[in-house]
C-alpha positions in Angstrom: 26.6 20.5 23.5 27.3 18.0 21.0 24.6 15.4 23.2 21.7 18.3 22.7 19.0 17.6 20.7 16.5 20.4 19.8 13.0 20.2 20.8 10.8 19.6 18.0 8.1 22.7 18.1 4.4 21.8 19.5 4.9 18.1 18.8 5.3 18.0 15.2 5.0 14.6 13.8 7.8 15.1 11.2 10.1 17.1 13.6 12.8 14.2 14.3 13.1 13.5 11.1 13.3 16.9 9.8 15.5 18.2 12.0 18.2 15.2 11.6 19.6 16.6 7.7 20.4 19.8 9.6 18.1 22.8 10.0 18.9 26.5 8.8 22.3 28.4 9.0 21.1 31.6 9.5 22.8 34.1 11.9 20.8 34.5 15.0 19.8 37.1 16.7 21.2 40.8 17.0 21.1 42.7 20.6 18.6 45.4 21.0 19.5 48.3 22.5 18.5 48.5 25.7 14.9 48.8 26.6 11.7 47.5 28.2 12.4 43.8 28.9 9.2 42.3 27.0 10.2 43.6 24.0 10.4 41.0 20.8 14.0 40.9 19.9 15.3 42.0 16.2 17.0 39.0 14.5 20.4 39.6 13.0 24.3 39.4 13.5 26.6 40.7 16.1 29.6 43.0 14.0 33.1 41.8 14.6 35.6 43.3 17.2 37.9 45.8 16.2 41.6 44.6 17.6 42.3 47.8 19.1 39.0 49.1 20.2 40.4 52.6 20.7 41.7 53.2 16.5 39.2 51.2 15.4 35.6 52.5 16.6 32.8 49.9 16.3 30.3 50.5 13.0 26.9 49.5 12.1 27.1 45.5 11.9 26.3 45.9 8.4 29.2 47.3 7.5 31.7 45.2 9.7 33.5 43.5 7.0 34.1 39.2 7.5 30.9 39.1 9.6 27.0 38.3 9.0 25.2 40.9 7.6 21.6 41.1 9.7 18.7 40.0 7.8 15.5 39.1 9.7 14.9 35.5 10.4 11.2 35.6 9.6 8.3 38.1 8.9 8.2 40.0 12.0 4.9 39.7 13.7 2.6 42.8 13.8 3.9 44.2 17.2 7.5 45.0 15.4 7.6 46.4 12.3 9.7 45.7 9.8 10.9 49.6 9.1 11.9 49.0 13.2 13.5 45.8 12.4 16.0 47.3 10.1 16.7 50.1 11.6 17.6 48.5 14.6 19.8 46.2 12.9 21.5 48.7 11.0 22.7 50.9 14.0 23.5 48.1 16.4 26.6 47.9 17.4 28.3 45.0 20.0 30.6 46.4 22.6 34.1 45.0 22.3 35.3 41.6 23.5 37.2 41.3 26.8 40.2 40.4 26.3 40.4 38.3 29.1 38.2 36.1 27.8 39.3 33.7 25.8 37.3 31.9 23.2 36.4 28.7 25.5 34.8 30.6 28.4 33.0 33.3 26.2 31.5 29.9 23.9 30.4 28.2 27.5 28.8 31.7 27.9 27.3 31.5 25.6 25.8 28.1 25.8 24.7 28.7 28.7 22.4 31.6 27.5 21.6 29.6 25.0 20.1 26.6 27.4 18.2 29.8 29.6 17.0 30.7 26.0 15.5 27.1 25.5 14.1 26.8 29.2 12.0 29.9 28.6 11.1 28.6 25.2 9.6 25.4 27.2 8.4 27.6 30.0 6.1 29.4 27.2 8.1 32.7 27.2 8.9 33.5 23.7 9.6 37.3 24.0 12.2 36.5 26.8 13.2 33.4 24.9 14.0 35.5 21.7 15.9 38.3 23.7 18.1 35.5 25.6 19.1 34.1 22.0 20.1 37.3 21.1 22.3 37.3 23.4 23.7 34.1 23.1 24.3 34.9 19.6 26.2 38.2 20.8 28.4 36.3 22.7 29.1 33.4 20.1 29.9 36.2 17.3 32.6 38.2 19.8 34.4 34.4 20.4 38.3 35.3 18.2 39.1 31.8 16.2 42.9 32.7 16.2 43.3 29.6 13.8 42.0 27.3 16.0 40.4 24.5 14.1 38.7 23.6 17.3 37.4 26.4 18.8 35.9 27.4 14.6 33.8 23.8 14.6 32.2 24.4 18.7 31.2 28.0 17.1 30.0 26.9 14.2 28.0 24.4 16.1 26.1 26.8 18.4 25.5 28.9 15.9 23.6 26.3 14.0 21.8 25.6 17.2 21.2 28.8 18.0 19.6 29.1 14.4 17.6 25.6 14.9 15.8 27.8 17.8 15.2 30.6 16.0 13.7 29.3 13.3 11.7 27.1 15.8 10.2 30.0 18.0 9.6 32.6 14.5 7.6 29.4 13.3 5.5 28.6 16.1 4.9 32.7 16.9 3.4 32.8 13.5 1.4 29.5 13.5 -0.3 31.0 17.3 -1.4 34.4 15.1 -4.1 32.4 13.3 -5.6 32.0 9.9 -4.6 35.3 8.3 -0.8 33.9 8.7 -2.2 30.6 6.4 -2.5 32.0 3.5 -1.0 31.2 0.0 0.4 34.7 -1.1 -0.5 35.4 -4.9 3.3 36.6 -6.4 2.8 36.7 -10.2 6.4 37.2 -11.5 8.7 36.4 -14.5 9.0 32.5 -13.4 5.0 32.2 -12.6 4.3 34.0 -16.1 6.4 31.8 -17.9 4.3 28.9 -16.2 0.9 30.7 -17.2 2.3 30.9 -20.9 3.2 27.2 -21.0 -0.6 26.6 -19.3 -1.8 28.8 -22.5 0.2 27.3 -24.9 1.9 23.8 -25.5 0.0 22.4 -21.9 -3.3 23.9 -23.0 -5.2 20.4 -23.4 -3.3 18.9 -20.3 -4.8 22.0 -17.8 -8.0 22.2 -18.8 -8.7 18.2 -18.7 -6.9 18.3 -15.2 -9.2 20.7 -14.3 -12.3 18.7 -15.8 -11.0 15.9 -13.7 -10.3 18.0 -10.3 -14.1 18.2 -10.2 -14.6 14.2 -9.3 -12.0 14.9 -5.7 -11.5 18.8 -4.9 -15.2 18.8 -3.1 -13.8 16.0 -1.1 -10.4 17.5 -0.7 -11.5 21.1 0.1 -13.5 19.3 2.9 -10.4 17.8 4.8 -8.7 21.1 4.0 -11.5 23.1 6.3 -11.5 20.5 9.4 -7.8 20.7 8.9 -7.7 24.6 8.7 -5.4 24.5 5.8 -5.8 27.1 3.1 -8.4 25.8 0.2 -6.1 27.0 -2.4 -3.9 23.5 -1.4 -6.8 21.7 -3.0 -5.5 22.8 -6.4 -1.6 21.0 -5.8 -3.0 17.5 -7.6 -3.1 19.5 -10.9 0.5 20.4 -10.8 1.4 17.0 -8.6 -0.4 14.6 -10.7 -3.4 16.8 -13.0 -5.6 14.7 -11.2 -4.9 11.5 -12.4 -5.5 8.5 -9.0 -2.6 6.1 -10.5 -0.3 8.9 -11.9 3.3 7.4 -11.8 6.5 9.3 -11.4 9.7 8.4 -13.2 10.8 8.6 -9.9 8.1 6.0 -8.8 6.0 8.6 -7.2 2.4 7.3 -7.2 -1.4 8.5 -7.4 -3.0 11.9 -7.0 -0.3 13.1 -4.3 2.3 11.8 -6.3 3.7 10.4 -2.3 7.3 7.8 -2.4 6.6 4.8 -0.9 8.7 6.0 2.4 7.0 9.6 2.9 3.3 7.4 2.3 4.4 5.2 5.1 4.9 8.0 7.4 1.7 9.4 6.9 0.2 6.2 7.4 -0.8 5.1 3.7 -0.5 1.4 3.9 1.4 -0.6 0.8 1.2 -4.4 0.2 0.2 -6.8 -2.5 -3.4 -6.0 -3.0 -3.7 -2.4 -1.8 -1.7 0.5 -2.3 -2.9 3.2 -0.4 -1.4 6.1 -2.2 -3.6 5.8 -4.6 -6.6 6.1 -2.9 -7.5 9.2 -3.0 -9.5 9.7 0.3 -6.2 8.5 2.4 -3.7 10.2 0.3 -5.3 13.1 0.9 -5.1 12.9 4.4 -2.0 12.0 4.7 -1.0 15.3 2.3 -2.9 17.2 4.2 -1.0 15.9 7.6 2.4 16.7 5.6 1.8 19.6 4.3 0.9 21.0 7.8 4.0 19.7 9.4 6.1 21.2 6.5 4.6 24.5 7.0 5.2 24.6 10.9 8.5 23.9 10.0 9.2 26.5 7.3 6.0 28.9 8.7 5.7 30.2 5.0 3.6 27.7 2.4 5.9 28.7 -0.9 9.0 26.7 1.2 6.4 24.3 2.5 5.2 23.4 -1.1 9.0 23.4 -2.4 9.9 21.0 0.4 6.8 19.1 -0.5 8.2 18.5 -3.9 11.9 17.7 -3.5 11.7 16.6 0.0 12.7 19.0 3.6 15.9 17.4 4.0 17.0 19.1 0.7 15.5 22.4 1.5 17.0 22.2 4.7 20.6 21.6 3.1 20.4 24.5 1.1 19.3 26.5 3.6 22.2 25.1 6.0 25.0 25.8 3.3 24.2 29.9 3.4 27.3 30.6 5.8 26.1 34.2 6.3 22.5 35.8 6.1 18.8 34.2 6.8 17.6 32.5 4.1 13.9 34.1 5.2 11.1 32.8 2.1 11.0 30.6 -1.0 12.3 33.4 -3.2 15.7 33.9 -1.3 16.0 29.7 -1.8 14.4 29.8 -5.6 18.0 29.5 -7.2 19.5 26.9 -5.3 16.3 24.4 -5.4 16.2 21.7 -8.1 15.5 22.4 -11.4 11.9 20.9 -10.9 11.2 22.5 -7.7 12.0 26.0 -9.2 9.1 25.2 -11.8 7.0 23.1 -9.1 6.1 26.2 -7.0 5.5 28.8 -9.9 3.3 26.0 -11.8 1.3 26.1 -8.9 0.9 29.8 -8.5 -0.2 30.2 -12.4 -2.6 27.2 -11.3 -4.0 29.6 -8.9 -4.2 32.1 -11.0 -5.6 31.0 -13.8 -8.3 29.3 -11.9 -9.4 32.3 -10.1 -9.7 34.4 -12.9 -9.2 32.8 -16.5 -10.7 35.3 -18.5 -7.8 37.5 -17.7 -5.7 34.8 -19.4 -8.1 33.7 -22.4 -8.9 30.3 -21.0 -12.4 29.4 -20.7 -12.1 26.2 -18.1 -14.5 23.0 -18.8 -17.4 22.2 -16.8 -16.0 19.7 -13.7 -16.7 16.5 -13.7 -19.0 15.6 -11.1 -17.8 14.3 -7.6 -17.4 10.3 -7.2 -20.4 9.0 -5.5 -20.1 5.7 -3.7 -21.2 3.6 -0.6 -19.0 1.2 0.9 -19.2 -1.9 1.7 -17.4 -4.9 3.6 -15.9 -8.1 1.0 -14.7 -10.6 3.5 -12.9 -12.4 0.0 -11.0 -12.1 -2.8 -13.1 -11.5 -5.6 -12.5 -9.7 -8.5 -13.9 -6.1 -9.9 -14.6 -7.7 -13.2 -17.0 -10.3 -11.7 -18.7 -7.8 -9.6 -19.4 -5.6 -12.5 -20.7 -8.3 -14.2 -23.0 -9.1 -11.4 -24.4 -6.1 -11.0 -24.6 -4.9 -14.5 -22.1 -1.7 -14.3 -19.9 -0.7 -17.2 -16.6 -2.1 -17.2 -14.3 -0.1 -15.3 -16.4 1.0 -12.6 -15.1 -0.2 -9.7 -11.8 0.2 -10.1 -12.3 4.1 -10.7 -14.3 4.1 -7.4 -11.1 1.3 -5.6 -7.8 3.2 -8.0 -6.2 1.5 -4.8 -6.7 -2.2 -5.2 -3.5 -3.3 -7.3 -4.5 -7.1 -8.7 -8.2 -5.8 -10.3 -9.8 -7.6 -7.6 -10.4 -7.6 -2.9 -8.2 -8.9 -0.5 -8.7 -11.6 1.1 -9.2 -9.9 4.7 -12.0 -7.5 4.8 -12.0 -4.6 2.7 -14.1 -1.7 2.3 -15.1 -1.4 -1.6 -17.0 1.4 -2.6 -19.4 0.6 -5.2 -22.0 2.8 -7.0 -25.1 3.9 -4.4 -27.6 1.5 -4.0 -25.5 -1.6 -4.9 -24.5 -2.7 -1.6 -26.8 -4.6 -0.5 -27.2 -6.5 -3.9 -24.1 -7.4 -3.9 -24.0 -8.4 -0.7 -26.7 -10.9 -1.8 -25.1 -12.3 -4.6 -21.6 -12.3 -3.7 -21.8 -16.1 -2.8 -22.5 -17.2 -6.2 -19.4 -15.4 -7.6 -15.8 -16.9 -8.4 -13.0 -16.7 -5.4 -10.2 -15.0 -7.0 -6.7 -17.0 -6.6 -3.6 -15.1 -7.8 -0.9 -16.1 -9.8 2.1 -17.4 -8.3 4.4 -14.4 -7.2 7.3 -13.9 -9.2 11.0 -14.7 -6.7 13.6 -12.7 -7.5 17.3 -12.7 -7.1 20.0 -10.6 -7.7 22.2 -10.4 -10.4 25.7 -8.1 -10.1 26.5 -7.2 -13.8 30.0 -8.2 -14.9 32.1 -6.7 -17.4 31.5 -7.5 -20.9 28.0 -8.5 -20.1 25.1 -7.1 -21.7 21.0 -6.9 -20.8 21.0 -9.7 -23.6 23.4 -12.2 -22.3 21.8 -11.7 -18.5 18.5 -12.6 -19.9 19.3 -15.4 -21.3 21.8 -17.0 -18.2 18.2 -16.5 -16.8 15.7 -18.1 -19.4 13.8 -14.5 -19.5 14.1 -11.4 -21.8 15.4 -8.1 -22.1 11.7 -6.5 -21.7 11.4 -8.2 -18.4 14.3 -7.0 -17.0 14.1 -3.6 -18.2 10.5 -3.6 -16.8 11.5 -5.4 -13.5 14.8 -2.8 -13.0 12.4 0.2 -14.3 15.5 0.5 -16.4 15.6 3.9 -19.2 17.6 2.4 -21.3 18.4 -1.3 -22.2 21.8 -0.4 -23.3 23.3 1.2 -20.3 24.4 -1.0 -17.7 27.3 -0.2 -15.0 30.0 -3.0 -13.8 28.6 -3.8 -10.6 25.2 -2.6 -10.8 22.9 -4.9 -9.3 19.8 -5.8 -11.3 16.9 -8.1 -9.7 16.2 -11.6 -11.7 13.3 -13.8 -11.6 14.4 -17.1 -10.7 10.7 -18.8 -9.7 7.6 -19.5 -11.6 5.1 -16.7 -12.7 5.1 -14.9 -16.2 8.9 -13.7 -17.3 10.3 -16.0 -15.0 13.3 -18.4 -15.6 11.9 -22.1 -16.5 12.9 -25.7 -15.5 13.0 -27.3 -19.0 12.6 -30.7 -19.5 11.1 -33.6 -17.7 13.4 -34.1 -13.7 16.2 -36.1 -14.2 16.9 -38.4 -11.2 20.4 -39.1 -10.1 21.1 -42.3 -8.2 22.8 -42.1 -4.5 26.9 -42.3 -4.6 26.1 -41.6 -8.7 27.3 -39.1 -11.2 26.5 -37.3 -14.8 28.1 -34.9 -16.6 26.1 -31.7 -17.8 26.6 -29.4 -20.7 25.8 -26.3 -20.3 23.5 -24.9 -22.7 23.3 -21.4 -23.8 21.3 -19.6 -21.3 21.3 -22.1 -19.0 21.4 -21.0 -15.2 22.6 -23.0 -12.0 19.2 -22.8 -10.5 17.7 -24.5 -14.0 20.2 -27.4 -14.0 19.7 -28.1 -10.5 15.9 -28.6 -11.2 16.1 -30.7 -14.0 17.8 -32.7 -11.8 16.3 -32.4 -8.3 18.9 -31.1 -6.5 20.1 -27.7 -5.0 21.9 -24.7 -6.7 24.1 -25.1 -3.5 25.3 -28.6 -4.3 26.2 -27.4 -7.5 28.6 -25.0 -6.7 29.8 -27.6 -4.0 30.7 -30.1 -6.4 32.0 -27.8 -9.1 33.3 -25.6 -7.0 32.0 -22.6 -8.3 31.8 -19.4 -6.0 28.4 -17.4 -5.6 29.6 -15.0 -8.3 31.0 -17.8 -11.1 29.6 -16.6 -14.8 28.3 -20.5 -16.5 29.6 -20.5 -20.1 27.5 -22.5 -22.9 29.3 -25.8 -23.6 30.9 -25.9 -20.2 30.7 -29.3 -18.5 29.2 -30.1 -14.9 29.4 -32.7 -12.7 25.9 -33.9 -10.9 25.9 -36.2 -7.9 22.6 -37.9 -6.9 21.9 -37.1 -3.5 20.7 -39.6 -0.9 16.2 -39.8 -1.2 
C-alpha cells in the first residue's frame, strides 16, 4: 500500500506533480442498497458500528455520531439525480462489523477491493469501478482503531487513496459528457458584487482600459480557446491576471499577460534565458495557459477550483482540500474560506469581469471601443541587432517592435535565429537592409556572489564592503524594504564588472616572488578588490591571513600580500 502510486487520469500532463502535495480527503463512497449491478454508485460515508448491535440498532449514516457525514463527491452525472443521491445516502445503513475480524484483515479487505476498484478503472468500467470503491470504503469505515496508532495511520491512508480515485473517476466521467460540462457557471453573490462595485468605483479607469487593451490579444486568444475546446469566457482571465498588460510583473515575480512563475512557464514549455523570456509573449503564454488550465480542470472537473488553483497554485488547493477530515469538499464555494486572501477575490474578480462584460448597461458602464488586434509578419534575424536600429531603418515610431516582440528582454535579437514579428509588409525590407545595420554586443553580465548578513550589519555597510549601493542591492534582492534585513539572510552581491558592480580601484600593484606588503584596509574595501589591485586570488588572501570564508574585513585592518610566482 504504501509503494502504490495512483494513476494519473487520461494522461494528464500535470498529474504527477499534482498528485504528489496530496489529493482530496473526502470520504468515499457509501454502499447502495442492493440493486441492478450497472448502477452508478452514491458517494458518501459508511456509519459507525454500534458495540452491541442488538441495543444499539444501526441509523441513517448521517446521524451516526464520530463518523463522516455523506456528501457527494461531485455533481452526479444526469443518469443519478441528485434528489436520489441524497436520499440514498440518508437511509443507508452498513451492517455490523464481524467481530471476528480484526482491523488488519478487514483493512487488507479492503485493499484488496480497492486494487479490483482500480483494475476496472483501467479496464474502462467506471460504473463497476465506482460500486467496488464503495465497497472498499464500507469496509475501511467498519475497521475499530481500539487506540492503535498503527492500525489509525494504514486507515487513514486508504482512505485517502480511496478518495484520490474517486475524485479521479467523478473527474474523468464529467470530462467524457462533453461541452455542456465546460462551462463557466455565472454565480453573482455577495463576494462577486463587492468585486462589481470596486470595478464601478475606485477600479473604474483600470477596467475599462484593460478592456480597451484586451482588444489587441482576445481575437487571438479566443482562437486557441476553440481548437482547444475550452470555454471562450477564459479569454477574459488576463484582465483580472494582468488587465492585459504583456510585461505585467507580480510582487511575487509573476510575469506577462498570464502572470506564469518562472517554474509553472517551464512546465508549459515557455522558454527563459538572457534574451527571450517567453512568458511574455503573448502567443506562447497563451498556449501554455491554455494547456494548464485544461489539466487543472480535469483535475478539479469544475472551472471555479480550476481558476482558484490557477491562482495560488494546485498544490495549495489540494492541501486544503486534504485537511477536511470529514465531508467532500465538492466546488470552489465549499473551499472559498480556506483559500488565500487573494484567491478568495481572484475567482469573484473574474466572475464580475464576466459580468460586466456581457451586459454593462446593467451596471452603468459603457466599455471603450477595443483596441484593434496586433497585426504582424514574422521574420527570421540570424543576429543580434537591436529594435531601435530596426525602427530606424524602416521608419516605424519608436516602440514598435518591442510591442509586437514584449518577449525579447535586452531591446534587441538573439544571436541564434529568431522569429521577430514586424509590421506587414516590412519583412522583406528589412531583410534587405539588415546587412548595413549595427551588430548588437551586450554589456558584460553582472557575477554575483553571495553575501550572509551578520549581526549588526546594515544594507549600508554591505554596500559598501562591496563598492556598490544600497539601490543596487535592494534592486538585485527585489528587497521591500531597505531597512529590514534578517541575521542570516542571504543577499546576492555583484562582485564582477557591469553597472552597480564592485570596482578594482587603482592601477595593479605587482608583488615580487618570495615578497611581501602590507595592506590597509580601506573602508568599503572587499577581499576580491584587494586581490585585484594586486593580481592575486581572493583565495590567497584568506590563505595568508587566515581568514575563513565568512571573516567580516574592518577599515584600517592590516593585510599581508605575498607575490606569487609569474
Amino acid at each position: 500500500m504504501a509503494g502504490w502510486t495512483p494513476r494519473s487520469s487520461l494522461a494528464l500532463v500535470a498529474g504527477v506533480a499534482l498528485w504528489v502535495a496530496g489529493c482530496a480527503s473526502r470520504p468515499a463512497p457509501q454502499p447502495r442498497p442492493a440493486g441492478p449491478a450497472l448502477a452508478p454508485a452514491a458517494i458518501g460515508a459508511a456509519p459507525a458500528v454500534a458495540a452491541d448491535p442488538a441495543a444499539a440498532p444501526a441509523a441513517p449514516a448521517a446521524e451516526v455520531a464520530g463518523v463522516e457525514a455523506p456528501v457527494e463527491v461531485l455533481e452526479p452525472l444526469a443518469e443519478l439525480p441528485t434528489e436520489e443521491v441524497v436520499d440514498e445516502l440518508a437511509n443507508a445503513t452498513v451492517a455490523p462489523e464481524d467481530a471476528e475480524a480484526g482491523g488488519a484483515a478487514r483493512l487488507q479487505e479492503s485493499l484488496a477491493t480497492f486494487e479490483e476498484a482500480t483494475r476496472l478503472w483501467d479496464a474502462g468500467e467506471s460504473d463497476f469501478a465506482l460500486a467496488a470503491l464503495d465497497r472498499a470504503y464500507q469496509l475501511m469505515a467498519e475497521v475499530q482503531v481500539n487506540g492503535d496508532a498503527m492500525v489509525a495511520q494504514e486507515k487513514e491512508n486508504l482512505r485517502q487513496l480511496i478518495a484520490r480515485r474517486v475524485v479521479e473517476v467523478y473527474a474523468a466521467r464529467r470530462r467524457m459528457v462533453g461541452n455542456a460540462d465546460l462551462a463557466i457557471p455565472r454565480v453573482v453573490n455577495a463576494e462577486v458584487e463587492r468585486e462589481i462595485r470596486s470595478f464601478q468605483g475606485p477600479e473604474r479607469n483600470f477596467f475599462l482600459e484593460a478592456y480597451r487593451r484586451s482588444g489587441r490579444y482576445r481575437p487571438m486568444i479566443v482562437a486557441q480557446l476553440q481548437e482547444a475546446g475550452l470555454p471562450e469566457a477564459l479569454s477574459w482571465l488576463p484582465l483580472v491576471e494582468s488587465g492585459f498588460k504583456d510585461r505585467a510583473l507580480s510582487t511575487a515575480r509573476a510575469l506577462g499577460l498570464w502572470q506564469f512563475i518562472a517554474s509553472t512557464g517551464y512546465r508549459y514549455g515557455l522558454r527563459r534565458t538572457d534574451w527571450v523570456d517567453e512568458r511574455m509573449d503573448p502567443w506562447k503564454a497563451t498556449a501554455g495557459a491554455i494547456g494548464y488550465l485544461g489539466d487543472l480542470h480535469g483535475l478539479f472537473g469544475d472551472w471555479l477550483t480550476a481558476l482558484a488553483a490557477y491562482n495560488c497554485g494546485e498544490q495549495n488547493v489540494l492541501r486544503q482540500i486534504g485537511r477536511q477530515p470529514e465531508g467532500y469538499l465538492d466546488q470552489f464555494w465549499d473551499l472559498y474560506a480556506r483559500l488565500p486572501h487573494e484567491t478568495r477575490r481572484y475567482v469573484p474578480r473574474f466572475l464580475a469581469t464576466l459580468a460586466i462584460v456581457e451586459d454593462p448597461a446593467q451596471f452603468g458602464l459603457t466599455l471603450p471601443e477595443p483596441a484593434p488586434p496586433l497585426a504582424f509578419e514574422t521574420v527570421e534575424i540570424a543576429r543580434a541587432t537591436r529594435l531601435d536600429a530596426i525602427e530606424r531603418q524602416l521608419q516605424l515610431p519608436g516602440g514598435t517592435l518591442q510591442e509586437l516582440n514584449p518577449e525579447l528582454r535586452r531591446g534587441a535579437t538573439p544571436r541564434a535565429p529568431y522569429p521577430l514579428r514586424v509590421p506587414p509588409g516590412l519583412g522583406v525590407p528589412l531583410l534587405a537592409s539588415l546587412e548595413s545595420l549595427p551588430l548588437y554586443t551586450p554589456p558584460p553580465q553582472v557575477e554575483h556572489g553571495t553575501h550572509r548578513v551578520r549581526a549588526g550589519e546594515t544594507l549600508s555597510t554591505i554596500a559598501a564592503r562591496y563598492g556598490t549601493s544600497v539601490d543596487a542591492l535592494v534592486r538585485l534582492n527585489h528587497l521591500r524594504s531597505a531597512n529590514r534585513l534578517a541575521v542570516g539572510q542571504r543577499l546576492q552581491v555583484p562582485v564582477r564588472g557591469g553597472a552597480g558592480a564592485a570596482t578594482r580601484p587603482g592601477a595593479v600593484v605587482k608583488v615580487a616572488p618570495g615578497e611581501s606588503v602590507e595592506h590597509v584596509v580601506a573602508p568599503g574595501e572587499s577581499l576580491w578588490q584587494i586581490a585585484g589591485r594586486y593580481g592575486t586570488t581572493v583565495e590567497r588572501l584568506r590563505s595568508d591571513n587566515r581568514l575563513g570564508r565568512e571573516a567580516v574585513l574592518q577599515p584600517g585592518q592590516k593585510l599581508v600580500v605575498r607575490g606569487s610566482a609569474p
